[in-house]
C-alpha positions in Angstrom: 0.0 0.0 0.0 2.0 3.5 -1.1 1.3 6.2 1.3 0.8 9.3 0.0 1.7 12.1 1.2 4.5 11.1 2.9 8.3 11.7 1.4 10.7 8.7 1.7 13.7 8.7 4.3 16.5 10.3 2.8 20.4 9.7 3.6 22.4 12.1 6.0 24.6 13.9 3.6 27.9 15.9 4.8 27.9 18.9 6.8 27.9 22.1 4.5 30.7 23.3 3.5 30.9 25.9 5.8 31.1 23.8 8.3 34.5 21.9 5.9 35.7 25.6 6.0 35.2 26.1 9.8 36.6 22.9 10.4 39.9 23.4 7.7 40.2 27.1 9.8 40.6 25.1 12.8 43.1 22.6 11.3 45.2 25.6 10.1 45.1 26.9 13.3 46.1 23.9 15.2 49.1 23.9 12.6 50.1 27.4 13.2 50.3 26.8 17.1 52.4 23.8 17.0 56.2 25.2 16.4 58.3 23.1 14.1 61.7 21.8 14.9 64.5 23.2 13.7 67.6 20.6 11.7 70.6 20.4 13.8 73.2 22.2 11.9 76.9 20.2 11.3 79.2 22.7 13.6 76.5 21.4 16.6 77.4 18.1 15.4 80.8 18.4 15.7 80.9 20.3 18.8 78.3 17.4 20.5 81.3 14.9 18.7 84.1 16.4 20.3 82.9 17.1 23.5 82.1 13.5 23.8 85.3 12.5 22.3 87.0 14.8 25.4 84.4 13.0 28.1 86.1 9.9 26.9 89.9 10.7 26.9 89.1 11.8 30.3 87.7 9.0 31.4 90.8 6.8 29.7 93.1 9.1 31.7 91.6 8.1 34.5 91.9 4.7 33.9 95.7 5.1 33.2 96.1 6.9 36.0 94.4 4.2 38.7 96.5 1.5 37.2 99.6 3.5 37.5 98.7 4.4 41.0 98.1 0.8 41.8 100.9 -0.8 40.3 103.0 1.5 42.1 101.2 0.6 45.6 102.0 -2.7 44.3 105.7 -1.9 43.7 106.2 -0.1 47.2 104.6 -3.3 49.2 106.7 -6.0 47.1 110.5 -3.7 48.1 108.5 -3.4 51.3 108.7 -7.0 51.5 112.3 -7.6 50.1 113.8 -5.0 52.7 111.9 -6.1 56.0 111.9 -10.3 55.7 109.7 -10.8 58.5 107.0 -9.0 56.5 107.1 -12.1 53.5 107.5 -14.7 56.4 110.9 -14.7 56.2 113.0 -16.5 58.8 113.3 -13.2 61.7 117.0 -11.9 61.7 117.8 -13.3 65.0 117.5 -16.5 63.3 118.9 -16.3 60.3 122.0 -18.2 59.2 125.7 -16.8 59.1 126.7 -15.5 55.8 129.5 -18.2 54.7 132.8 -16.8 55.9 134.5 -17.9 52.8 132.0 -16.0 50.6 132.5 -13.2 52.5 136.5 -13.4 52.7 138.3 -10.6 50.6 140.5 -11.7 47.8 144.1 -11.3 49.2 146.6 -8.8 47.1 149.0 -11.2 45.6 152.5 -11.3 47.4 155.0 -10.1 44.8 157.7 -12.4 43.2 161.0 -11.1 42.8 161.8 -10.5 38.8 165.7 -11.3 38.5 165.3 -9.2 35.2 164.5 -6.1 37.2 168.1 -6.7 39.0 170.9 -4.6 37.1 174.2 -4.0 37.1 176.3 -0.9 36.9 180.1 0.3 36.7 181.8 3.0 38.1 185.1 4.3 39.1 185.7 6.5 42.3 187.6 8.9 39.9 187.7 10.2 36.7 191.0 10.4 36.1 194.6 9.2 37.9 197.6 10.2 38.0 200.9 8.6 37.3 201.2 5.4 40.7 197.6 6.0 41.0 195.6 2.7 41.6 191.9 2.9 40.5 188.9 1.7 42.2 186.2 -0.4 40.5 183.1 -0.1 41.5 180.1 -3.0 40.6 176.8 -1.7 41.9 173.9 -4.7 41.7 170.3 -2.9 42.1 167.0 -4.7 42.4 164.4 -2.7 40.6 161.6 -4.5 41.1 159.0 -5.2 43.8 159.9 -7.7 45.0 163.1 -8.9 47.3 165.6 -10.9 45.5 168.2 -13.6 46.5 171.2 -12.5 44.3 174.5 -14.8 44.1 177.0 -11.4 44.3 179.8 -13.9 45.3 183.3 -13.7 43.4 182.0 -16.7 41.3 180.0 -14.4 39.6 181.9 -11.6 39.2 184.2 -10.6 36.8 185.8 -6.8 36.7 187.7 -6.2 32.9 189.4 -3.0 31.7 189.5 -2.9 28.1 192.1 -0.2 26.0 189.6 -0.2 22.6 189.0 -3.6 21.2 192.4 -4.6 23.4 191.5 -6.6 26.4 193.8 -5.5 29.6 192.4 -6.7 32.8 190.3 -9.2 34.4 189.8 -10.1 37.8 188.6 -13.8 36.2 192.3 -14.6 34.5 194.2 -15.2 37.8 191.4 -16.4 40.1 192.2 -19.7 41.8 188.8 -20.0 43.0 185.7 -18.1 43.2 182.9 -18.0 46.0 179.6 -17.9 46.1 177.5 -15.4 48.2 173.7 -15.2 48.2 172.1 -12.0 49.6 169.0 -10.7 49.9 168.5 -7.4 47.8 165.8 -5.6 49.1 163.1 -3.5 46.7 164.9 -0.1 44.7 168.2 -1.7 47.2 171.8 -2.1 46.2 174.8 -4.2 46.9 178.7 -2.6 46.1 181.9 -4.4 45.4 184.4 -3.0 44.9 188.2 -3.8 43.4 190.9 -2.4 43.3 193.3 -2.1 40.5 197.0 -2.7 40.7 197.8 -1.2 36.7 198.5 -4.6 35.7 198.0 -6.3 32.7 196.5 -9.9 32.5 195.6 -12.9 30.3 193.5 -15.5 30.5 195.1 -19.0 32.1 197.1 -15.9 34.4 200.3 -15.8 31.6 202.8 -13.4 33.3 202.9 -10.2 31.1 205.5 -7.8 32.4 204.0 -4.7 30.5 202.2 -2.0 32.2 198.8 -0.2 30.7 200.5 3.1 29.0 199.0 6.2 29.7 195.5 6.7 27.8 191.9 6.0 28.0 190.6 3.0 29.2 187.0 1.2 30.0 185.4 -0.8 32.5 182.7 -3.1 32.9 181.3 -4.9 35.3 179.6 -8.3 34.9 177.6 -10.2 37.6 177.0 -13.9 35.9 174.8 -13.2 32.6 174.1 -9.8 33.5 177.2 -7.1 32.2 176.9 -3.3 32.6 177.9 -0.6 30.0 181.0 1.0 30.1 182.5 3.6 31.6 185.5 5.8 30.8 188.7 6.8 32.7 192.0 7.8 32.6 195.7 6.8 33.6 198.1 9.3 33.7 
């Protein structure tokens, strides 16, 4: 059965647009109150970058520092230790053993040994020169030079006294010896033994041949020789 009179239902439509409008104004409005953020620029970056970068050096420093600090705690307790043995359980001092009296001995200086190549011999005369029936004295001086003392044979077995004229032999207390002695002494360091001969300005030859000549007047040399040790000359004159 249609009713008449009576308009069908209709379907809700939108708002007007004035109401869209008001609704967009309020939007806008909303947007315009609500501040937008502004983009972090790069120098903020870098400053936020490096202060970090300094938060952590600092806090690496301070790392260092406490393990430095403790390993030097660490240090001071350990020599601590060494230097006070009862504090390591150490045997206490009272107790502890002699140090070995060997060990602790000092090397002796060595005693010095006498050097028989540091024992020379010299010649002398007690003048220069001598007049006519003027004897000469010959002089052998042994020395011991080194450190040492020395036990030196200065007996006539060693010695031997020549006078030389140039290459022409004169004298020698060996050529008419009939026997010689020996005699050990005891030279002392930078000490000296003398012996000395005199001459009677006579001529000699080995095997103690009988020369009636007598040494002219001139220059003459002397040497003195101890068994393998001989001086150097020296020089005199007869008149």
């Amino acid at each position: 059965m249609v009713n008449k009179g009576k308009q069908p239902p209709r379907a809700r439509t939108s708002p007007p647009a004035k109401n869209a409008a008001r609704t967009a104004g309020a939007s806008g409005s909303a947007n315009r109150a609500r501040p937008q953020r502004r983009r972090t620029s790069p120098a903020v970056y870098r400053r936020r970058r490096l202060v970090v970068f300094g938060a952590l050096l600092t806090v690496l420093a301070m790392l260092v520092a406490g393990v430095a600090a403790m390993s030097s705690t660490l240090a001071s307790k350990a020599d601590s230790g060494a230097s006070n043995p009862q504090a390591v359980g150490a045997t206490p001092a009272s107790q502890t053993p002699s140090a070995d009296p060997i060990a602790a001995t000092t090397t002796p200086t060595p005693t010095p040994v006498c050097d028989l190549n540091l024992v020379t011999v010299t010649a002398s005369t007690d003048q220069p020169a001598y007049a006519a029936g003027q004897n000469p004295v010959l002089s052998m001086k042994i020395t011991n030079s080194g450190a040492a003392p020395c036990q030196v044979n200065v007996g006539t077995s060693q010695m031997e006294f020549l006078v030389m004229s140039g290459e022409d032999r004169i004298f020698s207390s060996k050529d008419c010896q009939a026997k010689g002695d020996d005699l050990v002494k005891q030279i002392d360091p930078g000490k000296s033994e003398t012996a000395n001969f005199p001459w009677q300005r006579n001529r000699t030859t080995e095997g103690c041949g009988v020369i009636s000549a007598k040494p002219a007047t001139g220059t003459y040399t002397f040497k003195a020789i101890l068994g393998n040790k001989a001086s150097t000359k020296t020089v005199f004159q007869l008149g």
